[in-house]
N, C-alpha and C positions, 0 to 999 in steps of 0.2 A: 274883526278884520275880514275884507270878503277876498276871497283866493280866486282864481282863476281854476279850473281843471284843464290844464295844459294837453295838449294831445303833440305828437312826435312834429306835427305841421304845421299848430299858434306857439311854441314854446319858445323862448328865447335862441338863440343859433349855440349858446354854451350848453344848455338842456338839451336840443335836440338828439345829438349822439346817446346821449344818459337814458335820455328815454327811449330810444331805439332797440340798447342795450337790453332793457326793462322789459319791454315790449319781447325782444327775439328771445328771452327764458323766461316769462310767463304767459306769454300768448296774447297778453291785453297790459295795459299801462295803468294800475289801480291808480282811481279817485284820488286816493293820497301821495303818489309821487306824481301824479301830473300837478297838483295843486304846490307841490313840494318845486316844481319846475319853476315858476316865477324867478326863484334865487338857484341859478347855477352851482353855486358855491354850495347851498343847502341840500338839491339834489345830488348834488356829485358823494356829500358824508349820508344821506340817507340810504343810495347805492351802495359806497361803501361801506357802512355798516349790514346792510343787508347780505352781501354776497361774505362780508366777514364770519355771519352768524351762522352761516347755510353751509359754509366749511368748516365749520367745526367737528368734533367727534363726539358732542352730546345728543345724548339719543333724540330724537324730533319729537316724540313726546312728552318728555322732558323739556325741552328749549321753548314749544306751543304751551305748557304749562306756565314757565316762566312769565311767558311774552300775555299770556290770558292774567297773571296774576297781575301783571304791574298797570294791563289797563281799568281791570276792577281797582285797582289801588289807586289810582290818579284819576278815573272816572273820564276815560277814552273810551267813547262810544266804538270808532271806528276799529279801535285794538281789539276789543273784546269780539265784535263781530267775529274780526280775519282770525283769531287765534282759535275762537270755538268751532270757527267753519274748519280750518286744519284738524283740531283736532276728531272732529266729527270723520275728517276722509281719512286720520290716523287707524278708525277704530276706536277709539275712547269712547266709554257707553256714554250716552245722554243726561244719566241719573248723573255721572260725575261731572259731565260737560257744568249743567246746570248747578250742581253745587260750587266750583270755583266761580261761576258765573255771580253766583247769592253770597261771596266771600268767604265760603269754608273752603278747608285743606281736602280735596280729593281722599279718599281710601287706603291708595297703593301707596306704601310706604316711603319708598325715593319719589313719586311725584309729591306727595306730601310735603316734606323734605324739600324742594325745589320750590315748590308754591311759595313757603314760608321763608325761603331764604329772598327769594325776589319781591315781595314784600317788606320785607324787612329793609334790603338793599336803596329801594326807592325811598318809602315814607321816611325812613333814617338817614338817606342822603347818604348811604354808605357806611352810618354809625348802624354795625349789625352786634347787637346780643350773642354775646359768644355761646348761650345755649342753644341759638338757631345755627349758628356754625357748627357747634357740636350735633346736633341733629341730623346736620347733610351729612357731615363726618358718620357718622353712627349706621345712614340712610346709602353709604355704602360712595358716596361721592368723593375724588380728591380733587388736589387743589386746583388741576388744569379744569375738570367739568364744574366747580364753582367758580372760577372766572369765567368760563362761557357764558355760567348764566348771566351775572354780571353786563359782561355782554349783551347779551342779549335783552339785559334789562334796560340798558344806556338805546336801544335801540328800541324796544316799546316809549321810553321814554319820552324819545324825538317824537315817535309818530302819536304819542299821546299831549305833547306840548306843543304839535303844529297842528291838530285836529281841535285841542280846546280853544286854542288861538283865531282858528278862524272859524269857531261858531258850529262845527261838526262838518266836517267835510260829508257829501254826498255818498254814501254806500252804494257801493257797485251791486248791481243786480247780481253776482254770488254773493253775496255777504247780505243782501237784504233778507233772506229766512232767520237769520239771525244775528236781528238789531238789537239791540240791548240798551235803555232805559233805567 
C-alpha cells in the first residue's frame, strides 16, 4: 500500500491540526505520522498514543528500550531506526544500542527486564510467561511501569503495523544513520 507523507498543508483538514500539534513539540512532522495523516482517525490514536507514552513515569530509557524491542520483534524498520536514534541521544552505549538491535537482551538488568517483557508482550499477543513477569518483578519494575511498557509496546506496534503495511515508510534524515535491515 503506497502512503502519502502528509505535511501540515497536503493532509486531510481532520489531520491538519494533529499534525500541527506534531509538528509544534518535535520541531518536524516524522515520515510516519505524516504517512499515518491519510486517516484522521488513525493519526488522532497514533498522537494519542504518543503523548500517552511520553507522560508516563517510566524511565526513557527504559520506554526507547521497549519501543526498540517490539520493532526488532515485528521487523519495523522505521521503529528500530527512532528508538536506537533516542536511545543513542539517551546515552545508551552503542555496543548495547547494537545488541537489542541483533535481538539480545541489553546488559543493565531492568532494561534487560523491559527488553524481554516487550517481546514477550507482542509476539504473545499479550500471552506473557509468567517467568518474564517474574523477571521485570525481580528487575525491580511494578505493576504501573509494566503497563507502560505495555503501552508503549501497543504504540511500537501501530507504527510497526502501519510501516510494514505500506512497504517502509521513508526515514527521515534523523533516522537515516541508523536504518536497520
Amino acid at each position: 500500500m503506497e502512503l502519502t507523507v502528509h505535511t501540515p498543508e497536503t493532509a486531510p483538514a481532520g489531520s491538519k491540526p494533529i499534525l500541527e500539534g506534531i509538528s509544534a513539540d518535535l520541531g518536524l512532522v516524522p515520515n510516519l505520522a505524516g504517512a499515518a495523516a491519510t486517516s484522521p482517525t488513525l493519526l488522532s490514536a497514533f498522537d494519542g498514543l504518543r503523548r500517552a507514552v511520553g507522560s508516563g513515569r517510566l524511565d526513557p530509557v527504559l520506554r526507547e528500550t521497549a519501543g526498540l524491542a517490539v520493532g526488532v520483534a515485528v521487523d519495523n524498520r522505521y521503529g528500530v531506526a527512532f528508538h536506537s536514534t533516542v536511545l543513542g541521544q539517551l546515552g545508551v552505549a552503542e555496543d548495547e544500542i547494537n545488541c537489542m538491535r541483533d535481538g539480545r537482551a541489553p546488559s543493565d538488568p531492568r532494561q534487560a527486564a523491559v527488553y524481554a517483557l516487550a517481546q514477550a508482550v507482542v509476539v504473545g499477543r499479550g500471552k506473557v510467561e509468567d517467568e518474564v513477569l517474574e523477571a521485570a518483578e525481580r528487575a525491580g519494575l511494578d505493576t504501573e511501569e509494566v503497563l507502560e511498557v505495555v503501552t508503549e509496546c501497543t504504540f511500537a506496534g501501530l507504527v510497526g503495523t502501519l510501516d510494514n503495511l505500506a512497504g517502509r515508510v521513508e526515514l527521515d534524515e534523523f533516522l537515516a544513520p541508523r536504518a536497520w535491515s
